[in-house]
C-alpha positions in Angstrom: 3.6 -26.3 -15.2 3.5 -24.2 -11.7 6.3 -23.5 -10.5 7.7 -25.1 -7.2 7.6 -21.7 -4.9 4.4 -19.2 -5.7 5.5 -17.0 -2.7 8.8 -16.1 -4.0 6.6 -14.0 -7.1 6.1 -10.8 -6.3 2.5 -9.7 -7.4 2.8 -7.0 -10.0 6.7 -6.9 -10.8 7.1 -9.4 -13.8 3.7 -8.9 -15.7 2.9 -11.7 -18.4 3.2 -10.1 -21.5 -0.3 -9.3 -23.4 -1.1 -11.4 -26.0 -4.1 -12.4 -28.2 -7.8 -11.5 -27.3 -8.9 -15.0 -26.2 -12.3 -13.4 -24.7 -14.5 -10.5 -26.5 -18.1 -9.3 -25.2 -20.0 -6.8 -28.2 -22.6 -5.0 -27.8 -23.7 -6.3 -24.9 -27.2 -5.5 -23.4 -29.3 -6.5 -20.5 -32.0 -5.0 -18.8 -34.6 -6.6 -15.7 -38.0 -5.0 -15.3 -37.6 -1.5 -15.0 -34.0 -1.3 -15.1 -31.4 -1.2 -18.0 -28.1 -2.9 -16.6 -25.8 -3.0 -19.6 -26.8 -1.2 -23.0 -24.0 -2.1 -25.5 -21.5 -2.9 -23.0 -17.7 -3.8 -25.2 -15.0 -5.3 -23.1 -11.7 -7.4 -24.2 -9.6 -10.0 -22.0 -6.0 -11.0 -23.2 -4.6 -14.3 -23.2 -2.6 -14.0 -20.0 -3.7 -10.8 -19.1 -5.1 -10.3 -15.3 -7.6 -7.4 -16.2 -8.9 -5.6 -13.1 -13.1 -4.6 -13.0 -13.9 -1.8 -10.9 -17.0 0.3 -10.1 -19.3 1.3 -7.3 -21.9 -0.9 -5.7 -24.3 -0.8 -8.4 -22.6 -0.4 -11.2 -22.8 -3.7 -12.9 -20.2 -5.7 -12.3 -22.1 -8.7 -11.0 -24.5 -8.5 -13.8 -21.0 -8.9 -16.0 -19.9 -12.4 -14.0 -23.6 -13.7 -14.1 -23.5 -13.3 -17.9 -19.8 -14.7 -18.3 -20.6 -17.5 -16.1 -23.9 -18.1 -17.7 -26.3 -17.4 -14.9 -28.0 -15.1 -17.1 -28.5 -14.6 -21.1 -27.6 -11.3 -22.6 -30.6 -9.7 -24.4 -28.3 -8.7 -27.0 -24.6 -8.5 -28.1 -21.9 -11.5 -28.9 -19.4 -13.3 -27.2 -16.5 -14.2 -28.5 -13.6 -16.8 -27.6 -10.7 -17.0 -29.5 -12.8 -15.3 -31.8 -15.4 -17.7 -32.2 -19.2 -16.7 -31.0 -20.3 -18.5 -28.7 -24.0 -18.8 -26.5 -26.1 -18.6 -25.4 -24.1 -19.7 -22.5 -25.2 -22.0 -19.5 -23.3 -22.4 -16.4 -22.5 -26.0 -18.2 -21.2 -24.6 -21.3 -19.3 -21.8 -19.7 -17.1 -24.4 -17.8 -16.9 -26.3 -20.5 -15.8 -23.6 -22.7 -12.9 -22.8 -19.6 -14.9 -20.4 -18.1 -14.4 -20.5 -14.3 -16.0 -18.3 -12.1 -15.1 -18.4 -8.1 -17.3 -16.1 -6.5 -16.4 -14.4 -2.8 -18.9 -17.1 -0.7 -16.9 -20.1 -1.3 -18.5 -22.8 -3.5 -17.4 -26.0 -1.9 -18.1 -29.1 -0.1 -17.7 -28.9 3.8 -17.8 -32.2 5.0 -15.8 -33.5 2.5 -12.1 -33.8 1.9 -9.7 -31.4 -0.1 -9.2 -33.8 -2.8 -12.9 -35.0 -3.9 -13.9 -30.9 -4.0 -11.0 -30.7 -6.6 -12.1 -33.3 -8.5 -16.1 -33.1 -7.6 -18.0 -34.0 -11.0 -15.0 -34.5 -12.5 -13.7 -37.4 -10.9 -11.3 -39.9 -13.1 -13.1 -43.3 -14.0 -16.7 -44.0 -12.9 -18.6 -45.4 -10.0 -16.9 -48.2 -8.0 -14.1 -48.0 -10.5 -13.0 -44.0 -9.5 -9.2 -43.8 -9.2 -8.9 -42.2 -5.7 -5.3 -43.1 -5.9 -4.8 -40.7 -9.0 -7.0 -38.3 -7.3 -5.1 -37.7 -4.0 -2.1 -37.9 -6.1 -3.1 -34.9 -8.5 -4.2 -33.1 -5.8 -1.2 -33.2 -3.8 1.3 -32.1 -6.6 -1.0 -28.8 -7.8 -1.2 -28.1 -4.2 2.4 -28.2 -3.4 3.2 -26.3 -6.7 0.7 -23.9 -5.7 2.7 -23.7 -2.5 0.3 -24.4 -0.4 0.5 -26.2 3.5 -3.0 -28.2 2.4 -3.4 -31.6 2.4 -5.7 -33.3 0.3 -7.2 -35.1 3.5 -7.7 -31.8 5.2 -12.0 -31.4 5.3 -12.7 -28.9 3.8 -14.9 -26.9 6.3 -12.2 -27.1 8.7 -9.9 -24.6 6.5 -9.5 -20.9 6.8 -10.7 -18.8 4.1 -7.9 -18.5 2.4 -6.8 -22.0 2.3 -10.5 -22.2 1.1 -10.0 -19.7 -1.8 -7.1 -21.7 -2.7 -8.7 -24.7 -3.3 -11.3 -23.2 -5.7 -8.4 -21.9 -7.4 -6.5 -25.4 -7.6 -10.0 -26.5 -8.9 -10.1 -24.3 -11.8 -6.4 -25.2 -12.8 -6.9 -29.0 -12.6 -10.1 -28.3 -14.4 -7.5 -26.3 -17.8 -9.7 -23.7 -16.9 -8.5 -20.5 -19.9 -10.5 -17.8 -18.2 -10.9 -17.6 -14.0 -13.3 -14.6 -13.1 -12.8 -13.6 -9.7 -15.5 -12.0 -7.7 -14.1 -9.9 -4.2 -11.5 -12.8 -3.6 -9.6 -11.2 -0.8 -13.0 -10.3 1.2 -12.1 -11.5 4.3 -8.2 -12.3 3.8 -5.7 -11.4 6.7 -2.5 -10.1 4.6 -0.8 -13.0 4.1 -3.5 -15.0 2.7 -4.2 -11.7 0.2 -0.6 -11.7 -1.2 -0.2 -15.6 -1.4 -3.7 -15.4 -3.5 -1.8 -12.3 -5.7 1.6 -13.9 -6.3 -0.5 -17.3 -7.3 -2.4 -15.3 -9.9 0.2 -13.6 -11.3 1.9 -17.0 -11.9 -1.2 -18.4 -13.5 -1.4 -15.5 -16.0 2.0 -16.0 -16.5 0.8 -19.9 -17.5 -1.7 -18.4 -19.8 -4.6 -18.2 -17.8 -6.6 -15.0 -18.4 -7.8 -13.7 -15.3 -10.8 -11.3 -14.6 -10.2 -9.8 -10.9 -13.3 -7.9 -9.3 -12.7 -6.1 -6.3 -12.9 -2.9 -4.8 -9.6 -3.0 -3.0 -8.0 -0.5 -5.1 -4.8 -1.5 -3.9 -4.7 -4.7 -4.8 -6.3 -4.0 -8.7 -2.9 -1.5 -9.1 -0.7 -4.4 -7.6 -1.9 -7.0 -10.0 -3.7 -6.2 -12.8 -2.5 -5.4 -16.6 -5.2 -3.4 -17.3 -8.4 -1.7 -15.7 -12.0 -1.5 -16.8 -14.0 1.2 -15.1 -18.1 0.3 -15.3 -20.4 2.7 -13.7 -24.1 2.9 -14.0 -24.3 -0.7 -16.6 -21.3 1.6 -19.2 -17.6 1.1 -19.8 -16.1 4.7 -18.5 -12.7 3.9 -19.6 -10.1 1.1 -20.2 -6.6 1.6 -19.3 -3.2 -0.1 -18.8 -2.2 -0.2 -15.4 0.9 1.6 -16.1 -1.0 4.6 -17.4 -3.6 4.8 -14.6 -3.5 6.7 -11.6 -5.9 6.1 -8.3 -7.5 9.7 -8.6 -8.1 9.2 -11.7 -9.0 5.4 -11.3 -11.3 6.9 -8.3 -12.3 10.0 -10.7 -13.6 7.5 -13.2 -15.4 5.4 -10.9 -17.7 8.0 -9.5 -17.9 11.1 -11.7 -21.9 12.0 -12.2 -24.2 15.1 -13.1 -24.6 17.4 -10.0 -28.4 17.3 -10.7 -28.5 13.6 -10.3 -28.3 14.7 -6.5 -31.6 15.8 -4.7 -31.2 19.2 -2.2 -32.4 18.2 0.9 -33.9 20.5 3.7 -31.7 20.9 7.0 -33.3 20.8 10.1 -32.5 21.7 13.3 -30.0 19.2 15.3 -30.6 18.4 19.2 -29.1 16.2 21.8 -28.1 12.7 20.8 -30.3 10.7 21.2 -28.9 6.8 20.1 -25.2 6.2 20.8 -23.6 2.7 20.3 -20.5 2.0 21.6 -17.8 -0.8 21.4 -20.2 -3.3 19.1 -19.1 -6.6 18.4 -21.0 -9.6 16.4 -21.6 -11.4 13.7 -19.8 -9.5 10.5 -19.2 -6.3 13.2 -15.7 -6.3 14.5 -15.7 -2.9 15.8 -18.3 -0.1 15.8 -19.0 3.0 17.8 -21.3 5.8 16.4 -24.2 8.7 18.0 -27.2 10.0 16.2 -28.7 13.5 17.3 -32.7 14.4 17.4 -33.2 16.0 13.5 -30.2 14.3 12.0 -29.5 12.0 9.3 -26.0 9.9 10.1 -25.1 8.0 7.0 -23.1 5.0 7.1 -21.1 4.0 3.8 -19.2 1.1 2.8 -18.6 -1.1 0.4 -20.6 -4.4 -0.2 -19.6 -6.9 3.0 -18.3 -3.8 4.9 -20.6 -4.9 7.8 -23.3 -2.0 7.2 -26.4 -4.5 7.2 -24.6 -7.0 10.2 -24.5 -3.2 12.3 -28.1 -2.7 11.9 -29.3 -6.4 12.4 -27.1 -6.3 15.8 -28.6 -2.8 16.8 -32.3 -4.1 16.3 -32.0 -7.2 18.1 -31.6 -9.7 14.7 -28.5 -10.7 15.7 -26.9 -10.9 19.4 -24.1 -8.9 20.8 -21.5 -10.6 21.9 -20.1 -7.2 23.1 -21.0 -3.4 23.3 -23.5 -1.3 24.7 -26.3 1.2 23.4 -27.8 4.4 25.3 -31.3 5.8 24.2 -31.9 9.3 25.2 -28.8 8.5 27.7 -30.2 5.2 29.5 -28.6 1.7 28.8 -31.1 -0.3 27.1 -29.9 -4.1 26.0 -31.5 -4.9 22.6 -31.7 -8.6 22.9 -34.8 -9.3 19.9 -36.2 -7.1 17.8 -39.5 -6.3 20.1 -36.7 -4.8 22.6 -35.6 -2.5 19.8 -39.3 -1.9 19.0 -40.5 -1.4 22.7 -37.3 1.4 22.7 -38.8 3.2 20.2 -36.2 1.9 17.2 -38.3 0.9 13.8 -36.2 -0.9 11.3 -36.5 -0.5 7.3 -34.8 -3.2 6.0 -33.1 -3.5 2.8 -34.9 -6.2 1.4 -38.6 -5.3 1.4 -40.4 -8.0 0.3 -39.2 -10.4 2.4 -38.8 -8.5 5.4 -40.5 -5.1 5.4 -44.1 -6.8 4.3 -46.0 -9.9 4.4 -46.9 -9.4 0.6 -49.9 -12.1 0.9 -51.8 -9.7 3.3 -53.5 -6.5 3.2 -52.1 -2.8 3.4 -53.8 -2.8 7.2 -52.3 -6.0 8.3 -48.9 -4.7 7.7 -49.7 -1.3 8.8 -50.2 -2.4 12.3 -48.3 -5.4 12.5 -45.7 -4.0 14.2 -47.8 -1.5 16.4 -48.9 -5.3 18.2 -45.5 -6.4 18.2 -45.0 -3.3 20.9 -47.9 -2.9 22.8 -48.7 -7.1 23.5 -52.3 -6.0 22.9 -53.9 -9.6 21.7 -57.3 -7.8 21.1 -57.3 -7.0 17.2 -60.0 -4.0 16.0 -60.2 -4.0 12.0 -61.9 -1.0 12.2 -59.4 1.3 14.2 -56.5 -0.6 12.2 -58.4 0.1 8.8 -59.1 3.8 9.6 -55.4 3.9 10.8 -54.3 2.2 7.3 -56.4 4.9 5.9 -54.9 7.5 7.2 -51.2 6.9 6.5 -52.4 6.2 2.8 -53.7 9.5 2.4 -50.8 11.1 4.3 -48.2 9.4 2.1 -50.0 9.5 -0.8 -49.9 5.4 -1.4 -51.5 5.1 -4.7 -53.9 2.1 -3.8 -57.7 1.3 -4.4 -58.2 0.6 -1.1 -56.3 -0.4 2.7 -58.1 -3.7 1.7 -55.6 -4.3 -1.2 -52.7 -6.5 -1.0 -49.5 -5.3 -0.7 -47.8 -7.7 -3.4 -50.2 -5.3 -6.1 -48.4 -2.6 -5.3 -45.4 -1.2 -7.3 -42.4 -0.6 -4.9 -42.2 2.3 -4.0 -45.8 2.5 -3.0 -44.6 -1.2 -1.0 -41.7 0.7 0.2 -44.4 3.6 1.5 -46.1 0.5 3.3 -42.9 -0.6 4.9 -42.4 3.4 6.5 -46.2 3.7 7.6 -46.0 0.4 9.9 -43.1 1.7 11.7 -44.4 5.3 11.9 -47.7 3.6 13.4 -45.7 2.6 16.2 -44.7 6.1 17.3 -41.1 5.4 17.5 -38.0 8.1 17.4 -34.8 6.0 15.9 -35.3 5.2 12.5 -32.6 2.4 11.0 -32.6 3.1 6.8 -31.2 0.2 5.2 -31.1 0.8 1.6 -34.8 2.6 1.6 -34.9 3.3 -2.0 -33.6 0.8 -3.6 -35.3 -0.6 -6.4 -37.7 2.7 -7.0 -38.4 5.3 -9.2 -37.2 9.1 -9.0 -40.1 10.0 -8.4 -41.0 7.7 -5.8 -37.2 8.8 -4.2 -37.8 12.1 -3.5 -41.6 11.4 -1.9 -39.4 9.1 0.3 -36.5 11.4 0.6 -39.3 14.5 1.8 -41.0 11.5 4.6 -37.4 11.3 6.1 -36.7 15.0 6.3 -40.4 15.5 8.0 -39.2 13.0 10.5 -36.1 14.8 11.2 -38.3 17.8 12.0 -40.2 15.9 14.6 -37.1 15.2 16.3 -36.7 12.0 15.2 -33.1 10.3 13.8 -32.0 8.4 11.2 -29.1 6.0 10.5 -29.0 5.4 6.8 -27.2 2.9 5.1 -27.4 3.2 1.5 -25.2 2.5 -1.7 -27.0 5.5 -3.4 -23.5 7.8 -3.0 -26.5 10.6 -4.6 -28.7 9.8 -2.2 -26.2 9.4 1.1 -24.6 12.6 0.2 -27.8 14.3 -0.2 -29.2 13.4 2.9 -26.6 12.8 5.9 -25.7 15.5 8.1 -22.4 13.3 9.0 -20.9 9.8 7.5 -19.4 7.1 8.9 -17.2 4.5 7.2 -17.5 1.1 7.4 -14.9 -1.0 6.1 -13.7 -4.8 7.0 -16.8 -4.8 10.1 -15.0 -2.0 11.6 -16.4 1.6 11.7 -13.0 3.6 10.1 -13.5 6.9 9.7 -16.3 9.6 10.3 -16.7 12.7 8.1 -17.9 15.4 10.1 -18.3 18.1 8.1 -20.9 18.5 5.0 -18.5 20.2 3.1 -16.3 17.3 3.0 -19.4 14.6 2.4 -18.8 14.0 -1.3 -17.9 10.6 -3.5 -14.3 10.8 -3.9 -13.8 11.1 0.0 -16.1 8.0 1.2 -15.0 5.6 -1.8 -11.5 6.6 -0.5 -12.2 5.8 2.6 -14.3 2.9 1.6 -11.8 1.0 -0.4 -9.0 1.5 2.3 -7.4 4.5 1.8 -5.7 6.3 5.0 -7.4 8.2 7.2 
C-alpha cells in the first residue's frame, strides 16, 4: 500500500534495494529502411529498481519504449519477464503483461472526469451495471495516498500538467502495473510538480514497481535513478550504478564519437547582421533573442521540446507572435504568415520534408516554383520558363532525376531534400531557416548539402540551423545558441568552445 504522505520522501535518499531481474531484453535488433536502430541491443530492469535511460536525440531511446510498449516488433533478440520469453508484444499484451508506458504528451481523456480516465477500459462490472460508486471510491483513496489535491470529479482537461501526469501514474498503479516506462515526464513541470512526480516514484519502486525513467534532465536521472544506461547511436555505451557515476562521465559517455565522423567546413567571410529577433514570445517560445550576420551559420541546439522548431515556425509567420520584434537588414518587418517571411526574403527548410517541404504528388517544376508564386502574386503560370528554371537547379545541384517532369515522391531523400533547397533558392531570398536539413539522408548526400549551405554563405546569405546532428551543428555554425525550456539560455561565441560536451551541458540545464 502507498503510503499516506508521498511528499515527505525525499527523491534519491532511501533507494529500494535491487532485487531480481523482473525485465530482460537480448540481443535485441531493429532496423527501418536504410537505418539500423538497435543491433544486439542487452539491457536488464530490477524488480524495484528506477533505472535511468539516457542518450542524445537520436540515439534510440524511443525506438527502446516503442518496442517495450509493443508499438513495434523487434527483428531479432528475446524478451524476458521474470524470465519467461515473451512476444511478440502488442500494445494489448504489453499492458496486460504490466507493461505501462506514459509517454510525455499526456494520454488521456479531456472532457471526461478524473475517475473514468483511471478506470477507462477497465471499468468494474459491465454496461448499465458499472459500479461508479466503487470507481470514485478507488479513485479517491490512490489519489490521496499518492498525495495528491485531485478530485476524482475534477475534468480532466481542466488540470495542469502535472496534476495530469499524476493521473496517468495513478492509472498505471490501479492498473498492478510491474513495469511503468516513463518517457520525458517532467517536460514542462514547474519545480514542485518535478519533485512531487520524483518522491512518488521513488515510493512506487519502493512498492515494487520497476521503473524505466527517460529523460534528458541529467539532474533529475542522478536524483532518482539506481542505475544508468547510456544508448548512443542504437548501442548500450555503458551501464552503471548511480553511486558509481559521475555527470562528466555520464555526459562523456553520452556523446563520445570519432573526430572523422565531423565534416570540415569552409569559413567564409562574416558581414553586418542581417536578421535579429528580439524579445519573441509564442506558442512553445517563452523567451528568445538572437542576430545572424551576412556569410554566417548561427546554430541553435536543444534538446527535443526545447522550443527550436516553435522559434522557426513563429519567425516564418506559421505561428503568431504574441510578442517580439524582428529587424531585416535593420528595418522592422512584422512576419504575420508565411508569404510575409517569403516577401522579406526569409525561405524556410522545414524539418519534416515530405509533408511540408514538397507536394510529393507533383512534379520536380511544380515544387521548384511554388514558392517563387507565393512571392511575386504573379497568377500567370509559364511551364516553359518554370521547366527550364527546374532544369537548371537540377543540373546545378546535381538532383539525380530522369527528368524536371518526374515526381518528387520517386526520388530518394536527399535528392527530395535537394528539391526542398532549389524552391527556396528560386525565390532569391537572403535568410535561410535550416530545420533539421539532413535528416534522414546519406553521407554522401550530407556533404553535397553541407557544400550548398556554405556557397550560400559566400553570397552573403545567412543561415539559422537547427539540427540534432551535434556532427553536423558543430561543423557548420560559426556561433550556437541554446535553447532550453522555450527560452534561448546561453550563446557560445567562440568556435573553439562549440563542441558536444558544452551544448549537451548547456542543453540539459547545466549553469551557465
Amino acid at each position: 500500500m502507498l503510503p499516506d504522505s508521498v511528499a515527505e520522501q525525499e527523491p534519491g535518499k532511501t533507494p529500494a534495494p535491487p532485487g531480481e531481474p523482473v525485465l530482460q531484453m537480448r540481443g535485441i535488433c531493429k532496423s527501418f529502411p536504410g537505418v539500423d536502430v538497435f543491433s544486439g541491443f542487452d539491457f536488464d530492469l530490477r524488480r524495484g529498481e528506477v533505472h535511468g535511460i539516457c542518450g542524445e536525440n537520436g540515439a534510440g531511446k524511443s525506438t527502446l519504449i516503442k518496442i517495450l510498449s509493443g508499438a513495434y516488433a523487434p527483428d531479432a533478440g528475446d524478451i524476458l519477464l521474470d524470465g519467461r520469453r515473451v512476444g511478440p508484444l502488442t500494445p494489448r499484451t504489453a499492458m496486460s503483461l504490466g507493461i505501462q508506458t506514459i509517454y510525455q504528451e499526456h494520454a488521456l481523456y479531456p472532457l471526461l472526469p478524473v475517475y473514468e480516465n483511471l478506470f477507462a477500459g477497465n471499468e468494474p462490472g459491465r454496461g448499465p451495471f458499472i459500479r461508479k460508486a466503487d470507481m470514485i471510491s478507488r479513485a479517491r483513496d490512490v489519489l490521496r495516498r499518492m498525495n495528491s489535491g485531485i478530485s476524482p470529479y475534477d475534468i480532466v482537461g481542466s488540470l495542469g500538467s502535472g496534476e495530469q501526469k499524476t493521473v496517468e501514474m495513478a492509472r498505471a498503479f490501479l492498473q498492478e502495473s510491474k513495469i511503468m516506462v516513463l518517457d520525458e515526464p517532467t517536460a514542462s513541470f514547474s519545480q514542485k510538480e518535478t519533485d512531487h512526480l520524483l518522491g512518488l516514484i521513488r515510493v512506487l519502486a519502493g512498492e515494487g514497481v520497476s521503473i524505466i525513467y527517460i529523460s534528458h534532465h541529467l539532474d533529475e536521472v542522478f536524483r532518482i535513478a539506481d542505475r544508468v544506461t547510456v544508448i548512443r547511436d542504437g548501442q548500450k555505451i555503458n551501464t552503471y550504478e548511480i553511486a558509481h557515476l559521475t555527470e562528466q562521465q555520464l555526459i562523456r559517455d553520452m556523446v563520445g564519437r570519432d573526430v572523422s565522423a565531423f565534416y570540415q567546413r569552409e569559413r567564409t567571410d562574416i558581414g553586418e547582421v542581417m536578421f535579429e529577433a528580439r524579445g519573441i514570445r509564442g506558442k512553445g517560445v517563452r523567451d528568445a533573442s538572437l542576430k545572424v550576420r551576412s556569410g554566417e551559420v548561427l546554430g541553435v541546439a536543444g534538446m527535443v521540446g526545447s522550443g527550436r522548431t516553435e522559434l522557426a515556425n513563429l519567425l516564418f509567420g506559421v505561428e503568431p507572435m504574441e510578442a517580439g520584434e524582428v529587424e531585416i537588414r535593420g528595418r522592422k518587418v512584422t512576419l504575420r504568415t508565411p508569404l510575409d517571411a517569403i516577401s522579406n526574403g526569409m525561405c524556410y527548410i522545414t524539418e519534416d520534408r515530405q509533408s511540408s517541404g514538397l507536394v510529393l504528388i507533383h512534379s520536380i517544376t511544380k515544387n521548384v516554383v511554388i514558392a517563387s508564386y507565393a512571392k511575386t502574386g504573379n497568377p500567370f503560370v509559364t511551364p516553359a520558363e518554370d521547366a527550364q528554371l527546374a532544369r537548371t537547379y537540377v543540373k546545378a545541384m546535381n538532383v539525380v532525376t530522369p527528368g524536371v517532369e518526374q515526381k518528387v515522391v520517386f526520388l530518394s531523400g536527399g535528392n527530395q531534400q535537394k528539391v526542398v533547397l532549389a524552391k527556396w533558392f528560386a525565390t532569391q531570398g537572403d535568410i535561410f531557416n535550416f530545420d533539421e536539413p539532413t535528416r534522414g539522408i546519406d553521407v554522401g548526400a550530407k556533404e553535397e548539402i553541407y557544400r550548398i549551405m556554405t556557397g550560400l554563405l559566400k553570397e552573403g546569405k545567412c543561415i539559422l540551423l537547427i539540427s540534432s546532428d551535434m556532427p553536423e551543428l558543430i561543423a557548420m555554425s560559426d556561433r550556437v545558441m541554446v535553447m532550453r525550456g522555450g527560452e534561448m539560455v546561453v550563446g557560445i561565441e567562440r568556435r573553439e568552445d562549440i563542441n558536444e560536451e558544452n551544448i549537451l551541458h548547456y542543453s540539459i540545464g547545466g549553469g551557465v
